[in-house]
C-alpha positions in Angstrom: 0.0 0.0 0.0 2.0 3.3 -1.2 2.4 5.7 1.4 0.0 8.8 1.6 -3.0 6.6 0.6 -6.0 8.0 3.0 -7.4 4.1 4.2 -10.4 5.1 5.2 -10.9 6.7 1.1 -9.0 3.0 -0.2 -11.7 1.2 1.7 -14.6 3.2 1.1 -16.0 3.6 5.0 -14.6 0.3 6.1 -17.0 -2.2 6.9 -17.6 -3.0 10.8 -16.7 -6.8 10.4 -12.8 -4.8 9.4 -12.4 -3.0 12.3 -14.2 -5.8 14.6 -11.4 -8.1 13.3 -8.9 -6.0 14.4 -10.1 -5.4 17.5 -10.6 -8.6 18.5 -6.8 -9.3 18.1 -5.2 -10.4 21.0 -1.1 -9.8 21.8 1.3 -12.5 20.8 5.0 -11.7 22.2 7.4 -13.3 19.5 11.3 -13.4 19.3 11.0 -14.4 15.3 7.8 -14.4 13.5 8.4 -17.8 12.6 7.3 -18.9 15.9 3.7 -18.0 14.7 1.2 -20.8 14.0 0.8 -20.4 10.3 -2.4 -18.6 11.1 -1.5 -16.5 14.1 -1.4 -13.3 11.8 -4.9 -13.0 12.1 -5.7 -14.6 15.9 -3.0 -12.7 17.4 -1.8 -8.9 16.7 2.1 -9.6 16.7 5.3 -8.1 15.9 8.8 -9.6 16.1 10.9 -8.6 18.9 8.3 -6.6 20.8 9.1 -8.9 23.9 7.3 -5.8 25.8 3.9 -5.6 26.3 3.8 -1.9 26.6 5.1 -2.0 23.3 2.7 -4.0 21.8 0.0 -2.1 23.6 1.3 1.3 21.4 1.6 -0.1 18.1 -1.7 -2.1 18.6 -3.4 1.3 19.6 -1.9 3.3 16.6 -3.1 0.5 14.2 -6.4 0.1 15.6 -6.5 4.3 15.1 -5.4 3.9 11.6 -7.7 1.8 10.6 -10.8 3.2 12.5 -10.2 7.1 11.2 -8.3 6.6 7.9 -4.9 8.0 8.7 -1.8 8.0 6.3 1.2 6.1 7.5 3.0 9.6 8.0 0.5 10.3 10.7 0.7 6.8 11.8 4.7 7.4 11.6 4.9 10.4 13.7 2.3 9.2 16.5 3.9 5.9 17.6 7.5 7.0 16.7 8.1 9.3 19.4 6.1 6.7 21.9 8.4 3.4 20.6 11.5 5.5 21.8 10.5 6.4 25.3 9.8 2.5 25.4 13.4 1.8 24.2 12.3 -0.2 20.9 14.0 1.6 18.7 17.3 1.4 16.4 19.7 -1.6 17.4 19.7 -3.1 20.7 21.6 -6.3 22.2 19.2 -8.2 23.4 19.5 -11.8 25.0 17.3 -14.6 23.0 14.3 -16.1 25.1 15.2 -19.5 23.4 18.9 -20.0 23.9 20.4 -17.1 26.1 22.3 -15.8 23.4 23.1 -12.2 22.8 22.1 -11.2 19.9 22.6 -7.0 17.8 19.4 -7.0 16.7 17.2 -4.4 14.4 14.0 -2.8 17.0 11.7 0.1 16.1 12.7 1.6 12.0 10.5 3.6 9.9 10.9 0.6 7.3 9.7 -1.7 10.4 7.0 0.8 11.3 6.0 0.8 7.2 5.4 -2.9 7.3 3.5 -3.2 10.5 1.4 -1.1 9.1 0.7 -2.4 5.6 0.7 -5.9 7.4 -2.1 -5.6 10.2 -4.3 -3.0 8.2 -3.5 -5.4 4.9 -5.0 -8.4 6.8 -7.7 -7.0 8.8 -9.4 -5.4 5.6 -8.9 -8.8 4.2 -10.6 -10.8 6.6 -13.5 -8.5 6.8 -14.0 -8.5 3.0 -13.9 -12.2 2.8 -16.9 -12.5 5.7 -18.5 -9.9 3.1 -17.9 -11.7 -0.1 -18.6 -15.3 1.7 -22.5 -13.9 3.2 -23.0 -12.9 -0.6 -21.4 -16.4 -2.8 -24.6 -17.2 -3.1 -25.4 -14.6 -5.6 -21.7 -14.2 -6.6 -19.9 -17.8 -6.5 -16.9 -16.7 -9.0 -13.8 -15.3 -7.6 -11.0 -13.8 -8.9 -8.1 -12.9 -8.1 -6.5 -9.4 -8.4 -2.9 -8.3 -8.8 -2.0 -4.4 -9.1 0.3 -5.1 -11.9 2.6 -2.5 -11.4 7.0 -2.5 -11.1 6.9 -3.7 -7.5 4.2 -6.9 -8.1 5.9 -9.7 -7.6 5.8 -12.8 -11.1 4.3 -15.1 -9.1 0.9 -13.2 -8.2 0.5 -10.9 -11.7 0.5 -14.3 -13.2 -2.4 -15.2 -10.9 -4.2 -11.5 -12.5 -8.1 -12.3 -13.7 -7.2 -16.2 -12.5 -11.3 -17.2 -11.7 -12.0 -19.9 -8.8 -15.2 -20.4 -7.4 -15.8 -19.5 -3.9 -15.8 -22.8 -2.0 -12.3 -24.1 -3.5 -10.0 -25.1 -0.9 -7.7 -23.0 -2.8 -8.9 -20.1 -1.0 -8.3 -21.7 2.3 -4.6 -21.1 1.5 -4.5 -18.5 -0.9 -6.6 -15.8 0.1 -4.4 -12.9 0.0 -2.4 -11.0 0.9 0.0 -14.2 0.2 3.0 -12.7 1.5 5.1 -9.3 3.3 3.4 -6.6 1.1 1.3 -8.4 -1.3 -1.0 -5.6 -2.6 -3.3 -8.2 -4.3 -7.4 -8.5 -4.1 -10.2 -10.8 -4.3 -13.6 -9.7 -6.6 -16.7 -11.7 -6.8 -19.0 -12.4 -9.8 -22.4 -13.4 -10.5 -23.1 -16.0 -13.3 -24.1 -13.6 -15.8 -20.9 -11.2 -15.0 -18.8 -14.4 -15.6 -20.3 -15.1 -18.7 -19.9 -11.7 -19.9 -16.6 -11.2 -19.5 -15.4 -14.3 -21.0 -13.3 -15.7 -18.1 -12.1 -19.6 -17.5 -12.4 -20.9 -14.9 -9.6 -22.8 -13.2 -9.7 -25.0 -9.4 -7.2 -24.8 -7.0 -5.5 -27.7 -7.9 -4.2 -26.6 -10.9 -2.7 -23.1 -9.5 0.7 -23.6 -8.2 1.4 -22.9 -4.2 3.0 -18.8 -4.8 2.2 -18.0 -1.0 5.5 -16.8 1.0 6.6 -18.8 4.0 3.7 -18.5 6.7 1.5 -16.5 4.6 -0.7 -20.0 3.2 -3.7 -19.4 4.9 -6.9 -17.5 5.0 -7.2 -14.3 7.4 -11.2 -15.0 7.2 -11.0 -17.9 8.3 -8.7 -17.5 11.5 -10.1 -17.6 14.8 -8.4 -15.8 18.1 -9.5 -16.9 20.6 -9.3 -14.5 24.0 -7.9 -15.8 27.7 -11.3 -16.1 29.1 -10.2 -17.3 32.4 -8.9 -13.7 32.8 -12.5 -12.5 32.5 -15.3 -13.0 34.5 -17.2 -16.3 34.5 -20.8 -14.2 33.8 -18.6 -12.6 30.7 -16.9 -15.7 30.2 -20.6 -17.9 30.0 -21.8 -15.4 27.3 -18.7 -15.7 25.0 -19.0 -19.4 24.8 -22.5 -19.9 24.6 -22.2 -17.7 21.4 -19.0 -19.2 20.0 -21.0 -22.5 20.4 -23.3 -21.5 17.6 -20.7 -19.7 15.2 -18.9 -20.3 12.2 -15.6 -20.7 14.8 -16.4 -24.5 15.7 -17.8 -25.3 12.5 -15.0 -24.4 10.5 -12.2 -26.1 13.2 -14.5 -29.3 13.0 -14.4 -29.6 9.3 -10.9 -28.7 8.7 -10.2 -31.5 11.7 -11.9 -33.8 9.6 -10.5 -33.5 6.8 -7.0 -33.4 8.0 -7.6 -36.5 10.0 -9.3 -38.4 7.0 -5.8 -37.2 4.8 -3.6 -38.8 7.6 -5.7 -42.1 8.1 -5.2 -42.3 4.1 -1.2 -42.3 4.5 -1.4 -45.4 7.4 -0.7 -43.0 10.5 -1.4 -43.7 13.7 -3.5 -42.0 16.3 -0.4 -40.8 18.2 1.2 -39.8 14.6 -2.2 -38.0 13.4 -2.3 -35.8 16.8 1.2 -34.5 16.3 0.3 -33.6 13.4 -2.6 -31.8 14.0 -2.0 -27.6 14.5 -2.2 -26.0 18.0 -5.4 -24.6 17.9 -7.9 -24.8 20.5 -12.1 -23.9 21.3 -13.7 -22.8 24.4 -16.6 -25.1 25.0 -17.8 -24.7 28.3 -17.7 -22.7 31.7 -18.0 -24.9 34.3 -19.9 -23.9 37.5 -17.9 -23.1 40.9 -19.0 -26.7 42.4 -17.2 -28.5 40.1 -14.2 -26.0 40.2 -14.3 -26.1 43.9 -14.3 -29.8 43.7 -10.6 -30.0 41.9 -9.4 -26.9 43.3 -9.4 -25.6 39.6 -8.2 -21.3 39.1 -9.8 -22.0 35.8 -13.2 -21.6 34.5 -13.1 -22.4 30.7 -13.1 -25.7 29.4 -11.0 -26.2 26.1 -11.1 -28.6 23.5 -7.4 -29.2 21.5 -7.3 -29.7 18.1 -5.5 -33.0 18.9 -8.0 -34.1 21.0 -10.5 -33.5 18.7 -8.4 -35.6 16.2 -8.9 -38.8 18.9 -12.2 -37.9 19.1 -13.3 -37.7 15.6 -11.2 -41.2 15.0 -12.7 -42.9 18.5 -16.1 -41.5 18.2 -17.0 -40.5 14.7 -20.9 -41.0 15.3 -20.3 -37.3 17.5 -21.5 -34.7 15.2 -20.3 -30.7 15.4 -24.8 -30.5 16.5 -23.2 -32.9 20.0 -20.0 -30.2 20.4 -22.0 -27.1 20.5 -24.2 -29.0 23.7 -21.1 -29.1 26.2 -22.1 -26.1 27.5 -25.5 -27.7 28.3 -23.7 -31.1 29.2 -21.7 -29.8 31.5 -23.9 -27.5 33.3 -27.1 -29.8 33.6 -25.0 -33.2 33.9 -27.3 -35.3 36.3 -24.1 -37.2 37.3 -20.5 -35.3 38.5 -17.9 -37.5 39.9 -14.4 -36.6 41.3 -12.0 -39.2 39.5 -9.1 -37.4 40.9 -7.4 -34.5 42.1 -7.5 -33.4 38.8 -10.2 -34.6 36.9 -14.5 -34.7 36.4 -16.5 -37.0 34.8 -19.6 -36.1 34.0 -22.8 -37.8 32.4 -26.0 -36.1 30.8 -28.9 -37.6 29.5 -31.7 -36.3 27.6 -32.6 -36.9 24.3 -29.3 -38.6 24.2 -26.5 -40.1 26.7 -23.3 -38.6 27.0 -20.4 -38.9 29.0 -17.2 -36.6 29.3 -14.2 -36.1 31.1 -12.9 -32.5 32.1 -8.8 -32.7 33.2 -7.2 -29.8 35.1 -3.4 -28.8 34.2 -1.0 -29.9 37.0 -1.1 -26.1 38.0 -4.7 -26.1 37.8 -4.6 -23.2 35.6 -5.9 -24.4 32.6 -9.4 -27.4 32.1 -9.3 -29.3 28.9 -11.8 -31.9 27.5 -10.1 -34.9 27.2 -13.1 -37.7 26.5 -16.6 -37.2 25.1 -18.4 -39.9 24.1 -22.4 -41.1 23.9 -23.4 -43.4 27.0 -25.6 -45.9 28.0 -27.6 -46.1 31.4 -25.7 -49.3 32.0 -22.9 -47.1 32.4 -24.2 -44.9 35.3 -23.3 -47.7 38.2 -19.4 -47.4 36.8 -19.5 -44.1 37.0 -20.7 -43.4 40.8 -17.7 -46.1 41.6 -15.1 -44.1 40.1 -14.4 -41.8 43.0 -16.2 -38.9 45.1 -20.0 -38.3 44.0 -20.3 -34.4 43.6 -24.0 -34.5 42.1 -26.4 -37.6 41.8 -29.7 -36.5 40.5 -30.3 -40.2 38.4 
């Protein structure tokens, strides 16, 4: 994005989902952007070597402004500038690496550095909310096509993607969504049938487009999902944020994308163990659980999460679940009929309604963190085993 462009003028009155997605960010501390799950650009506002938060906290404030009220990067420049210094990121610093101990001279706050954090997180942001926009409307407009700027500094790889038509639901968008790499200046527009028709384009599928994304830039910024600490909020707040991630697109899309993963590795003869190392590091709040149980194990934790690797073992162990039994374990675990205490550590718990389940909750050794480790559908033969497994917090059977 060449400097001087007014963003708010570029984007036309930004759309709220833009700004929201920004906004929901959370901070990321990194030594190396490397160290970013391939999709961390969008769940996490990050920047290499900020290892302060108070630096983070500036630039995050100064990007969020810049995207909200349309500033140029000179006024974006000469805002956090000045505020970076005081902090002490700026120009070259020795600083020891959290990794290995090692001194390193390393590059801090530049106006170059300043440049690309702000083409990056405003590039990425406007992204992901135009996707939402484009995805609530395939329906009328399934044809998409990519748009380079075709000018000196577009790199070969994505002007030869220029007027390249794939339809909406592709999996090549899951990785190719842009921006595709530091800078990329590329675009996605959407046709109806009659526009495609018109204008005489081919269209190609993903498969037969090479991979042109830059190291840790193949994914979609759409698509990514931060989510937030919620044990550092309130349980009330904590409740209402899950019970509404429950019923979004959030679960739905790391279900199906956990599928098909695990379906591709049982294909190549891995095994369970294999398949979950494999699987990324991304994980779903799926219940709060209520201070008895929490009391019960001594938990500091309200939120309940569920791994992606667990969700591998339990899409393999238990593939008659479907995503309609993950957004209940909220329900599940709030009007189980049957808690037991099978350790210091751990709660089992079994619900029955239309349907029997059972599930296990396990605390962290420091009791910090609660993660779903088992859910499964029961039968009432099972109840008796249950009560036997340790101390009976709640019998209502």
């Amino acid at each position: 994005m060449p400097e001087g462009i007014d963003i708010a003028a570029l984007l036309n009155s930004p759309p709220e989902e833009i700004i929201n997605q920004f906004e929901s960010k959370g901070y990321q501390i990194t030594w190396n952007w490397r160290e970013m799950q391939r999709e961390a650009h969008a769940r996490a506002f990050t920047v290499a070597k900020a290892i302060n938060l108070d630096v983070l906290k500036s630039i995050r404030e100064e990007v969020e402004s810049a995207l909200a009220n349309g500033t140029t990067f000179e006024t974006f420049q000469k805002n956090l500038e000045p505020k970076l210094k005081e902090l002490g990121w700026w120009g070259r610093k020795e600083i020891v690496d959290q990794e290995t101990g090692e001194i390193l001279d390393v590059q801090l706050g530049s106006a170059w550095r300043l440049k690309n954090i702000y083409r990056t997180n405003l590039s990425t942001s406007y992204s992901a909310g135009r996707f939402k926009t484009q995805k609530a409307a395939a329906e009328r407009r399934p044809w998409w096509v990519y748009r380079a700027v075709q000018d000196a500094s577009t790199r070969p790889s994505h002007e030869a993607l220029h007027n390249t038509v794939v339809r909406h639901d592709d999996p090549f968008w899951d990785t190719h969504y842009p921006p595709n790499d530091w800078g990329c200046r590329c675009g996605v527009d959407s046709l109806s049938d009659k526009q495609l028709e018109a204008r005489g384009y081919t269209v190609s599928t993903g498969d037969q487009i090479p991979n042109f994304a830059g190291e840790g830039w193949d994914y979609n910024p759409g698509q990514s999902y931060w989510q937030p600490d919620l044990n550092a909020f309130s349980v009330e707040l904590a409740e209402k944020y899950v019970s509404a991630a429950l019923e979004g697109q959030g679960l739905s899309v790391m279900y199906s994308r956990s599928r098909s993963l695990v379906d591709d590795l049982l294909t190549q003869g891995l095994s369970l163990a294999q398949i979950r190392k494999r699987m990324p590091r991304e994980q779903f709040p799926v219940a709060v659980l209520p201070e008895l149980y929490r009391k019960a194990i001594n938990a500091d934790a309200h939120t309940v999460i569920l791994s992606a690797d667990t969700l591998a073992k339990q899409l393999i162990r238990h593939p008659d679940l479907e995503l309609a039994d993950y957004r209940r374990l909220q329900k599940i675990y709030r009007d189980a009929q049957l808690v037991v205490k099978d350790s210091d550590r751990t709660l089992v718990f079994y619900y029955k309604a239309d349907r029997e389940f059972y599930t296990v909750v396990k605390a962290t050794l420091k009791k910090d963190e609660l993660y779903l480790t088992t859910f499964r559908r029961a039968e009432q033969q099972s109840v008796d085993n249950i009560r036997k497994r340790g101390e009976v917090i709640k019998d209502e059977l």
